[in-house]
VMD Tcl script that draws the C-alpha trace (Angstrom):
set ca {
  {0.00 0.00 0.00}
  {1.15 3.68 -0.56}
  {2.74 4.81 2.30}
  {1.11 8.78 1.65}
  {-2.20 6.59 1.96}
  {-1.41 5.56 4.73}
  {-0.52 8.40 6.54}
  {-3.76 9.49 5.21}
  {-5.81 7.09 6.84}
  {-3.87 7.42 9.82}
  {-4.77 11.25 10.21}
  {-7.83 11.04 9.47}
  {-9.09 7.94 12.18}
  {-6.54 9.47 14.62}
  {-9.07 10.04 17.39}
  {-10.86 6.66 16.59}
  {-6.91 4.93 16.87}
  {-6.33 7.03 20.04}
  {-9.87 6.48 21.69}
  {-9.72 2.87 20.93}
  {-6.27 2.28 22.48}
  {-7.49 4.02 25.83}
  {-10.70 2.59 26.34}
  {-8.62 -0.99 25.62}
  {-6.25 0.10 28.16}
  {-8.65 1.40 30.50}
  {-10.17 -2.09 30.94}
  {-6.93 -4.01 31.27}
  {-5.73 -1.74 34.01}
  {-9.17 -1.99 35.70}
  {-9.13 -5.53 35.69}
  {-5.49 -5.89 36.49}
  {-6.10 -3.32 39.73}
  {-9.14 -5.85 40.19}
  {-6.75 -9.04 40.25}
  {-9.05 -10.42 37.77}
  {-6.75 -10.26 34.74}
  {-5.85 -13.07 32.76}
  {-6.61 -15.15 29.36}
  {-10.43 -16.42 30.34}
  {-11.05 -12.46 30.16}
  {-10.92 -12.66 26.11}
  {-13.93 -14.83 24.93}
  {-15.82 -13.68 28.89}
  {-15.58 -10.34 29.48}
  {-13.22 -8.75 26.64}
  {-14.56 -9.29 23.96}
  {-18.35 -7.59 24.32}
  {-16.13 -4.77 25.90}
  {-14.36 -4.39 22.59}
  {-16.99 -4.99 20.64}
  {-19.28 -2.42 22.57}
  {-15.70 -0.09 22.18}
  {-15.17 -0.73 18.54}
  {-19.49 0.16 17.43}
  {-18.67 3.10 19.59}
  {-15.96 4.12 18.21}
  {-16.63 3.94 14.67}
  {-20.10 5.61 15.36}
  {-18.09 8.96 16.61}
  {-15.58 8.29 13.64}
  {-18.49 8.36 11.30}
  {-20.07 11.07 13.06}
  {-16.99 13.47 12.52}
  {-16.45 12.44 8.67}
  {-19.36 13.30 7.84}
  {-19.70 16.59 9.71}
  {-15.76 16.89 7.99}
  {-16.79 16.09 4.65}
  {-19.97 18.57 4.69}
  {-17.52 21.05 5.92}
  {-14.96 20.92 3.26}
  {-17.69 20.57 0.62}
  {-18.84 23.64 1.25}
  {-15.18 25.18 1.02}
  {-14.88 23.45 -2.16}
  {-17.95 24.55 -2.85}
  {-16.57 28.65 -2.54}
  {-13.07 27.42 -4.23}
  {-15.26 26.55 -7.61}
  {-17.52 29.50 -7.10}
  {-14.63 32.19 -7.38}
  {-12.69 30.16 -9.89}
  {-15.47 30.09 -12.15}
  {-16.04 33.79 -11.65}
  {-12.06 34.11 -12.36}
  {-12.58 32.02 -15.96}
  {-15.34 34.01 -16.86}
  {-13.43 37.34 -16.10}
  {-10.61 35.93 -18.12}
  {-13.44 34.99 -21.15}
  {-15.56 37.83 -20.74}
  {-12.52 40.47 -21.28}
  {-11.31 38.48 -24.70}
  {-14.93 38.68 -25.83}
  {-14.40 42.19 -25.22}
  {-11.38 42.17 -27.31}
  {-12.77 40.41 -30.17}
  {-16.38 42.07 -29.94}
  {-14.18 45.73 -30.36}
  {-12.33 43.80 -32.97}
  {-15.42 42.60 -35.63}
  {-17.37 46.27 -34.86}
  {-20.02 43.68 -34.00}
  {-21.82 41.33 -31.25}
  {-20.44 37.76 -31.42}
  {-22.68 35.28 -32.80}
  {-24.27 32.45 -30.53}
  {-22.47 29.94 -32.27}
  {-19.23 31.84 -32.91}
  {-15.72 30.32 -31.29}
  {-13.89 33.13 -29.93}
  {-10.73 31.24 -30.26}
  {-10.96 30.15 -34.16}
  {-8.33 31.30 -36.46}
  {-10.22 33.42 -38.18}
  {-11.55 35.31 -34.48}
  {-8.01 35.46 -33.69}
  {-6.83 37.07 -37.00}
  {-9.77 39.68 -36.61}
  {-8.08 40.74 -33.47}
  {-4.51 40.35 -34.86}
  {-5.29 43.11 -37.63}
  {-8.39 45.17 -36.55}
  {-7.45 45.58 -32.92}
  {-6.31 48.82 -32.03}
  {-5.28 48.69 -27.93}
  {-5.02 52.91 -28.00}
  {-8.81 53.12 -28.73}
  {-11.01 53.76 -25.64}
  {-13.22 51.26 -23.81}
  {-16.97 51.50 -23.82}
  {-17.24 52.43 -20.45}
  {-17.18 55.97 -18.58}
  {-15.09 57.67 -18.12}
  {-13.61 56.38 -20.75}
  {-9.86 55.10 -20.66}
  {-7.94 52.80 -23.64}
  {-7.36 49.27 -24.25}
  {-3.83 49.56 -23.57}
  {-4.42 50.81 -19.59}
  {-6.76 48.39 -19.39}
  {-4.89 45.46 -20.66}
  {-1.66 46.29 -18.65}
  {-3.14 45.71 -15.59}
  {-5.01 42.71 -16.81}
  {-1.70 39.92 -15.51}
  {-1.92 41.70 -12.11}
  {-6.18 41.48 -11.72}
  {-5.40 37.27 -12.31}
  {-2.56 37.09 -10.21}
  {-4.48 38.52 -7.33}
  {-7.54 36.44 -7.84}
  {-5.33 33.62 -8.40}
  {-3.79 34.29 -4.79}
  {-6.65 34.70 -2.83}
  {-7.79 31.40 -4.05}
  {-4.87 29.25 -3.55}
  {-4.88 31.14 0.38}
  {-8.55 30.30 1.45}
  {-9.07 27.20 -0.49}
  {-5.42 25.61 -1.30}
  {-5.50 22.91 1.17}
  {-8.66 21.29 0.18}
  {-8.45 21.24 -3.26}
  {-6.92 18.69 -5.63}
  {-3.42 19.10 -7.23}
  {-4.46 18.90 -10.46}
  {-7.05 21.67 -9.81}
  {-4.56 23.78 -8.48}
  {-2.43 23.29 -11.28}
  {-5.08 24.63 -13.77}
  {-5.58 27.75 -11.76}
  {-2.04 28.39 -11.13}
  {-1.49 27.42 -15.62}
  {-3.65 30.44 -16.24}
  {-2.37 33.12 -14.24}
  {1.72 31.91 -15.64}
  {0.41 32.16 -19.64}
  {2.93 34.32 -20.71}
  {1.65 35.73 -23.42}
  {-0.69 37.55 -21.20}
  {1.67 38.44 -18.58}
  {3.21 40.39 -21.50}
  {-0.02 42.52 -21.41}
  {1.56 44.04 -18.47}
  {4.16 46.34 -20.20}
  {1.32 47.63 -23.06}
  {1.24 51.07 -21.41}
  {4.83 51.04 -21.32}
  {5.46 50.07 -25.24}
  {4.72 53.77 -27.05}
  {7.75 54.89 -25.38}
  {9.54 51.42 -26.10}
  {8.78 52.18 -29.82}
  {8.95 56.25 -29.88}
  {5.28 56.84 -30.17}
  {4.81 54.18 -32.76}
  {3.52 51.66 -30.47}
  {2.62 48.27 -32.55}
  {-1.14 47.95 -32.11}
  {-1.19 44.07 -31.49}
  {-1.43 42.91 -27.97}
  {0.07 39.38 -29.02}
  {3.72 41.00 -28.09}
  {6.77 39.21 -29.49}
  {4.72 36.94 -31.23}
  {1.76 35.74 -33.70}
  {-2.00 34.84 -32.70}
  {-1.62 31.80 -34.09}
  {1.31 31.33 -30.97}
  {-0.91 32.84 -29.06}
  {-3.40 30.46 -29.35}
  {-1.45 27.98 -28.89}
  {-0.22 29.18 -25.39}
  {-3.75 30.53 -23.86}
  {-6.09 27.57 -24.93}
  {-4.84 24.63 -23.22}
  {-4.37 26.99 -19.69}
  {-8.07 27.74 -20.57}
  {-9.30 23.94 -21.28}
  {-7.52 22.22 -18.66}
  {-9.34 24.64 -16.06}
  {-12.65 24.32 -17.84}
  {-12.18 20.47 -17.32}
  {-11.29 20.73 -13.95}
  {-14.22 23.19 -13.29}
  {-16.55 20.74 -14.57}
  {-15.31 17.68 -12.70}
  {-15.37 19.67 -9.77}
  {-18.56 20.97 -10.29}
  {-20.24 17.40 -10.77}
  {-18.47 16.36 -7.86}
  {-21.00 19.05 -5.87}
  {-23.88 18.35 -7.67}
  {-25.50 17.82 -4.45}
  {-24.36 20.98 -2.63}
  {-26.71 24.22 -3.13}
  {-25.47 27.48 -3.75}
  {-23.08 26.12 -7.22}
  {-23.10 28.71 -9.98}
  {-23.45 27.50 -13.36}
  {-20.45 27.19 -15.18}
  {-19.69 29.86 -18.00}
  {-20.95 28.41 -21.51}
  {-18.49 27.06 -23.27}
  {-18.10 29.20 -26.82}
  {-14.71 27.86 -28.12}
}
mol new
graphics top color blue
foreach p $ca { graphics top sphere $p radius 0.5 }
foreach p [lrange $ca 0 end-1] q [lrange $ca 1 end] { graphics top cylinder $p $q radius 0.2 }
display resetview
């Protein structure tokens, strides 16, 4: 057997382990105080007192994983909550991108990370042209600051959550925030001076869309995979936002 799975086990029927060995020893040193220790104890008096001990014992142990488990499903619970809300930030803002890009809403069934979606925002995408929001600021501030907004949200997830969530879910969370092409984003404000005021207009810096592509869609599937596994894994908890539709 594993010897991590065993260390497992071992934390988590500690108390069980512990209770058992001092209600065992409790009778032994009763009975040997009593002068009335000896083998004809084991099938006489022993054994119902281990067998009452044992039912006990696993009752309480059953008791507290349960009450454990519907604790940490309910922190899992709040882990795929705000990483959901994290994908959909990440989503949302390249809808944004390509939605500036085409002049035009994205169709129902478009996929925001085809070739052709990509090349619209490789040549029509112009980061120094302002947001539709008020007051009104440009792509480029808002893109630099993009790496930082995932970092954060990144952090406070791995902080609350870390310990009860799987490795490989971590790893997805942790995939997106280190994509570098977006961590890139972070030094648009700082490129007009780089190129003396004639800033290149792409955002995919040092390198193609079709590279960039290649970089930010796997970050984004694995997490959408691990999103949904976790998310049918709590199919029975209340309070699970529906997971962003998929449009890619």
């Amino acid at each position: 057997m594993n010897t991590s799975r065993i260390r497992s086990w071992l934390s988590r029927h500690s108390v069980s382990i512990v209770s058992l060995g001092i209600l065992t020893a409790t009778f032994f040193l009763k009975k040997y105080l009593e002068g009335d220790i000896g083998w004809k104890l084991l099938p006489g008096e022993f054994l119902p007192e281990a067998l009452g001990i044992v039912f006990t014992v696993l009752l309480i142990d059953r008791l507290i994983a349960t009450r454990d488990r519907q604790s940490t499903q309910l922190i899992r619970l709040a882990a795929y909550n705000e990483a959901n809300r994290m994908l959909s930030f990440f989503i949302e803002t390249w809808e944004d991108i390509l939605k500036h890009s085409l002049n035009r809403p994205i169709r129902p069934d478009e996929d925001i990370f085809s070739d052709e979606s990509i090349r619209s925002i490789e040549f029509n995408f112009n980061p120094d042209d302002n947001r539709a929001v008020f007051p009104p600021y440009t792509w480029r501030k808002h893109l630099s600051s993009f790496p930082e907004q995932i970092s954060i949200r990144v952090d406070k997830l791995i902080q609350r959550y870390g310990v009860h969530l799987d490795q490989d879910f971590l790893t997805s969370i942790i995939n997106l925030e280190n994509i570098e092409a977006i961590k890139k984003w972070a030094v648009l404000d700082k490129l007009p001076d780089l190129y003396a005021g004639r800033p290149p207009r792409s955002i995919f810096i040092h390198g193609t869309g079709a590279s960039f592509k290649q970089e930010v869609l796997p970050a984004v599937n694995t997490l959408y995979q691990e999103l949904k596994l976790l998310g049918e894994d709590l199919k029975n908890v209340g309070g699970k936002a529906p997971l962003l539709r998929r449009r890619w």
